[in-house]
C-alpha positions in Angstrom: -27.8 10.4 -9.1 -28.9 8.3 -6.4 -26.6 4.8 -5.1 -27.1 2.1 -6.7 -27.4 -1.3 -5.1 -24.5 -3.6 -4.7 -24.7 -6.3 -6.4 -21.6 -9.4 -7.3 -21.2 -7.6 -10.7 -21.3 -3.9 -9.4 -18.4 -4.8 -6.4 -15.9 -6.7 -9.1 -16.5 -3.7 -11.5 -15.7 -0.9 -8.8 -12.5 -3.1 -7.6 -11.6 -3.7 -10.7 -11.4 -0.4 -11.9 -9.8 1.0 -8.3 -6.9 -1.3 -9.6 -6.5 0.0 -12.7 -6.6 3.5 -11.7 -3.8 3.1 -9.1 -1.8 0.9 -12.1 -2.4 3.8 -14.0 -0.9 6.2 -11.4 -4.3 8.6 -11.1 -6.4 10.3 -8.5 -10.0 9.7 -8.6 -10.1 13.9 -9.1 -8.2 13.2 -12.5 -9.8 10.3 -13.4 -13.5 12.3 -12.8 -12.8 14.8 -14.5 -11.7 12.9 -17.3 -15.1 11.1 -18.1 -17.1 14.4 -16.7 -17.8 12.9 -13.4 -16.7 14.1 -9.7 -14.3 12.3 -7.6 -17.1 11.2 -5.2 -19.1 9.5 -7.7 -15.7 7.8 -9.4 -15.4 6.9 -5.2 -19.0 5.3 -5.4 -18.4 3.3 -9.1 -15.5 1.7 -7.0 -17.4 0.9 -3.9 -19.9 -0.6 -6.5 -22.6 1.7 -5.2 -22.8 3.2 -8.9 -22.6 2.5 -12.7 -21.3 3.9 -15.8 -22.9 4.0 -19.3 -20.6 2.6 -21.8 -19.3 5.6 -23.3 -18.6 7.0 -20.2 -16.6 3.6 -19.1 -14.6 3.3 -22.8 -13.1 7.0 -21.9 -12.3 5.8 -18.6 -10.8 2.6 -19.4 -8.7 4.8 -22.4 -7.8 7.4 -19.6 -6.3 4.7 -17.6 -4.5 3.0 -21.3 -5.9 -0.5 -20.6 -5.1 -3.0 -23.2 -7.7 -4.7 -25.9 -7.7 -8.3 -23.2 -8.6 -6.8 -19.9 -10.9 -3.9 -21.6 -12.9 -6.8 -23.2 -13.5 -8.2 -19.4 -14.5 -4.3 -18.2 -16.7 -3.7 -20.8 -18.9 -7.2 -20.1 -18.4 -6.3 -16.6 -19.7 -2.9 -17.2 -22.8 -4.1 -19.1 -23.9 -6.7 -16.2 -23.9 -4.1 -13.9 -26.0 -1.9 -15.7 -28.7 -4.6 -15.6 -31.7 -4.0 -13.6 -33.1 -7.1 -12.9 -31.2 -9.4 -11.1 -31.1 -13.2 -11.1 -30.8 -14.6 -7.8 -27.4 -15.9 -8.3 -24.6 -14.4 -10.6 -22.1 -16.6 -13.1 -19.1 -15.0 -13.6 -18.2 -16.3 -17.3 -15.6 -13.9 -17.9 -11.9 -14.5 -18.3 -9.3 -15.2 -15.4 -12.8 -15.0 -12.6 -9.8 -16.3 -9.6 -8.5 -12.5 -10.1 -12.0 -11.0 -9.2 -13.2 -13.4 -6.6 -9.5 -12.7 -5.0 -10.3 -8.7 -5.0 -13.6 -9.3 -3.7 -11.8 -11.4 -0.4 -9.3 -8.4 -0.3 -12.1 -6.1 0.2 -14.0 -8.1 3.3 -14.1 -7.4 6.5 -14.7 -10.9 7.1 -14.1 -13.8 5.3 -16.0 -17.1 6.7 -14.3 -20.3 4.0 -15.6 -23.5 4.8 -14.1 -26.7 2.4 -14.4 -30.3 2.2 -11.0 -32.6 1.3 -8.9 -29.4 0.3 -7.1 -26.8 2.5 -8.7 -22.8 1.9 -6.6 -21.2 -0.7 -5.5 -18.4 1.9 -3.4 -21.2 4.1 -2.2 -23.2 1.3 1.6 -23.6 1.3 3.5 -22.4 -1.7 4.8 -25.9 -2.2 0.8 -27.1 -1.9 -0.4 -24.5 -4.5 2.1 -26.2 -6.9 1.5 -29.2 -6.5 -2.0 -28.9 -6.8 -2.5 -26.5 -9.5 0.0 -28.5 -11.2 -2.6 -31.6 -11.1 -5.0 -29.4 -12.9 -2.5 -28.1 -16.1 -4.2 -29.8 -19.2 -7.0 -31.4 -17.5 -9.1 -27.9 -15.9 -7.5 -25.9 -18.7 -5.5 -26.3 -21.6 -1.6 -27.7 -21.3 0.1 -24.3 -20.3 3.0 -23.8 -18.6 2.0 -19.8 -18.3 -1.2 -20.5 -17.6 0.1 -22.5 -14.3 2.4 -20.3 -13.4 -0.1 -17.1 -13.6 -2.4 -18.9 -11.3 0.4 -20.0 -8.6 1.6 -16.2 -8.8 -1.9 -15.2 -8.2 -2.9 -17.5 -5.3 1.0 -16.4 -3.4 0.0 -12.7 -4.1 -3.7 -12.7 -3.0 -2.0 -14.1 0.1 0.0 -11.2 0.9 -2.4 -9.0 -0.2 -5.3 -10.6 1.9 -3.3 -11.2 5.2 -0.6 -8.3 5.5 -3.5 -5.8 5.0 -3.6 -3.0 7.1 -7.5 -2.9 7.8 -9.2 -4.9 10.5 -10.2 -8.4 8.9 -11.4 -11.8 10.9 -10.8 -14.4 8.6 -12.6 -18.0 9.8 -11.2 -20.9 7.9 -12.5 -24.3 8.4 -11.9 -27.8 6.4 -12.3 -31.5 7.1 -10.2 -33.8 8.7 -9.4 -35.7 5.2 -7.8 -32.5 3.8 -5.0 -33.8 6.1 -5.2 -36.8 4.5 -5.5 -36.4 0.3 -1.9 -36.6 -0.9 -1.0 -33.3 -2.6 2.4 -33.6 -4.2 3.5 -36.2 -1.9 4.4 -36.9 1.9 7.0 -34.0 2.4 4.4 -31.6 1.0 1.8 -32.4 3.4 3.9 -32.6 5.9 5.2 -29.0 5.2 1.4 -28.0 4.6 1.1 -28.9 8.4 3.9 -27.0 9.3 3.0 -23.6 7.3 -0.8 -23.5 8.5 0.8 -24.0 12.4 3.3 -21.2 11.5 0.8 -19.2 10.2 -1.9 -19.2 12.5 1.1 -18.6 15.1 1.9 -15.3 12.9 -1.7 -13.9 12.1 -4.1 -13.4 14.6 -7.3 -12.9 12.6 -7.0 -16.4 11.6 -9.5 -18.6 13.2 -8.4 -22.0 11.7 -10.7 -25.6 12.7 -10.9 -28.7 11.8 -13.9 -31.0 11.4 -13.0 -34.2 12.2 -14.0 -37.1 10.3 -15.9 -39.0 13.1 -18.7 -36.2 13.5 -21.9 -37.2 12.4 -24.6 -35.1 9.9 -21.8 -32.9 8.5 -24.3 -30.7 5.9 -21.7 -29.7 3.7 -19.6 -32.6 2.8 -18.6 -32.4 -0.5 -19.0 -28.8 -1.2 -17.3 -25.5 0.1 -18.3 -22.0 0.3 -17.3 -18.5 1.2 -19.0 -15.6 2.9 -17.5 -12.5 2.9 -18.8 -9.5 4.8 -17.7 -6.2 3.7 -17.4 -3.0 6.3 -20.4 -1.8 4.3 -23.3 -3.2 2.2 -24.5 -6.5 1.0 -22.8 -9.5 1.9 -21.6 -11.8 -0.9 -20.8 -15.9 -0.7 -19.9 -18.0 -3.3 -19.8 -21.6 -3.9 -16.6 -24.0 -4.7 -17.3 -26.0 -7.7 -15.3 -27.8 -9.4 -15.4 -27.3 -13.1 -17.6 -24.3 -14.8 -18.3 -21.0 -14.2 -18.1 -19.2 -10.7 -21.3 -18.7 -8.8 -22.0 -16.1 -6.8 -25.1 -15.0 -4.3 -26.2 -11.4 -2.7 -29.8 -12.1 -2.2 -31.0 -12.6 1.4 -32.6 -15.8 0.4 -29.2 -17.2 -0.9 -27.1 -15.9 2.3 -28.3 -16.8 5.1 -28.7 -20.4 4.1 -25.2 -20.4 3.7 -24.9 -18.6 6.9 -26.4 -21.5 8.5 -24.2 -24.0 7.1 -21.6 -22.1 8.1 -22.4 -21.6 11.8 -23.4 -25.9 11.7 -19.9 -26.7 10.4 -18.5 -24.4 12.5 -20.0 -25.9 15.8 -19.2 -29.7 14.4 -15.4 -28.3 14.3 -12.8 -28.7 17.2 -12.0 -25.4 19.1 -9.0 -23.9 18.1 -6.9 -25.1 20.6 -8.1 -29.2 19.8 -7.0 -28.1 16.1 -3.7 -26.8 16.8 -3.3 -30.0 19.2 -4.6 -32.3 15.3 -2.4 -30.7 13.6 0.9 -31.2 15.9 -0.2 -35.1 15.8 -0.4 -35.5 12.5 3.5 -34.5 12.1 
């Protein structure tokens, strides 16, 4: 059987079920030959160059013991993939969606995050995550302590996993001037914001980190944000920051290099590096 094409649904299936396969302790020879397949064509279901029919995908997903909540997710992830016809832009409407866009930036090659009045996930201090997700208890979702906590867990380990990889990654981030200014969780959180984006941009190398600063005219993206990330092989994939309802994703041409564009704007609007680090320092 031929590759398939890949598609939002087809990468956050494939990544999904890599994960569960190395929870699960098991080769991609075992789990083959557990659903009749080869190990190359388990390799191309979890580079989302393939599909499996739903029988095929319940033996897997009972091969690998998943539980009744996260099968429910693999089994409507399954069954967009599958689809032949695709829309131009793909809503992810299934549970916990910050797990699979965080796969999908562990698998880039380069990750290109533009945001308007908020720091990029990736950079955000520990103390920042809390505070902010913190903000959103009972009002994004309802009151849950577990909830909360699930997410800041997340966010902290997608960190790690993102910027202490061992593969090649260029990771441009760039906000707005005014992130430096919204009060998350008070003075001394912002202040140690600073101080952890400095330190960390000190620490990794593939961070690219700018600043657009407020007096810059014909800013094209002010109040939205976006990510583009660019994978060692395949279609690129972007997504847009909204904030409430369903995440959006984009694969088609037509989609990306808009987006592109925007990027590459913001990005020459922005001070060099060097004229960020020198903000940043200031604003201390």
């Amino acid at each position: 059987m031929g590759m398939a094409e890949q598609t939002v649904e087809r990468r956050q299936l494939g990544l999904a079920l890599a994960r569960l396969r190395d929870d699960a302790g098991r080769s991609q020879l075992e789990a083959g030959r557990a659903i009749g397949r080869s190990a190359g064509r388990i390799s191309q279901i979890e580079h989302g160059k393939g599909t499996l029919g739903p029988d095929e995908l319940i033996k897997l997903l009972d091969f690998y013991e998943v539980g009744n909540d996260e099968r429910a997710t693999i089994l409507a992830l399954g069954t967009a993939s599958r689809r032949r016809v695709k829309p131009r832009g793909y809503l992810d409407v299934l549970p916990q969606p910050f797990k699979r866009l965080g796969e999908l930036q562990a698998a880039a090659e380069v990750i290109s995050w533009y945001e308007c009045g908020v720091m990029p996930g990736l950079v955000q201090s520990p103390q920042y995550i809390r505070s902010l997700l913190g903000s959103a208890d009972s009002i994004f979702w309802e009151a849950s302590e577990e909830e909360t906590s699930e997410r800041i867990e997340f966010r902290l380990a997608q960190q790690r996993l993102v910027l202490e990889s061992q593969s090649p990654r260029k990771i441009n981030l760039i906000f707005t001037e005014d992130t430096l200014h919204h009060v998350v969780g008070g003075p001394s959180v912002m202040r140690g914001q600073v101080l952890h984006l400095l330190q960390m941009m000190e620490e990794y190398p593939m961070l690219d980190v700018r600043v657009v600063p407020n007096a810059v005219p014909d800013n094209p993206a002010l109040g939205g944000g976006l990510v583009v990330l660019d994978f060692p092989e395949g279609t690129p994939v972007a997504f847009v920051s909204t904030l409430y309802g369903a995440y959006t994703y984009y694969h088609q041409p037509s989609d990306i290099q808009p987006m592109r564009r925007i990027f590459e704007r913001v990005h020459q609007l922005a001070l060099s590096a060097e004229n960020t680090r020198s903000l940043l320092v200031n604003t201390l």
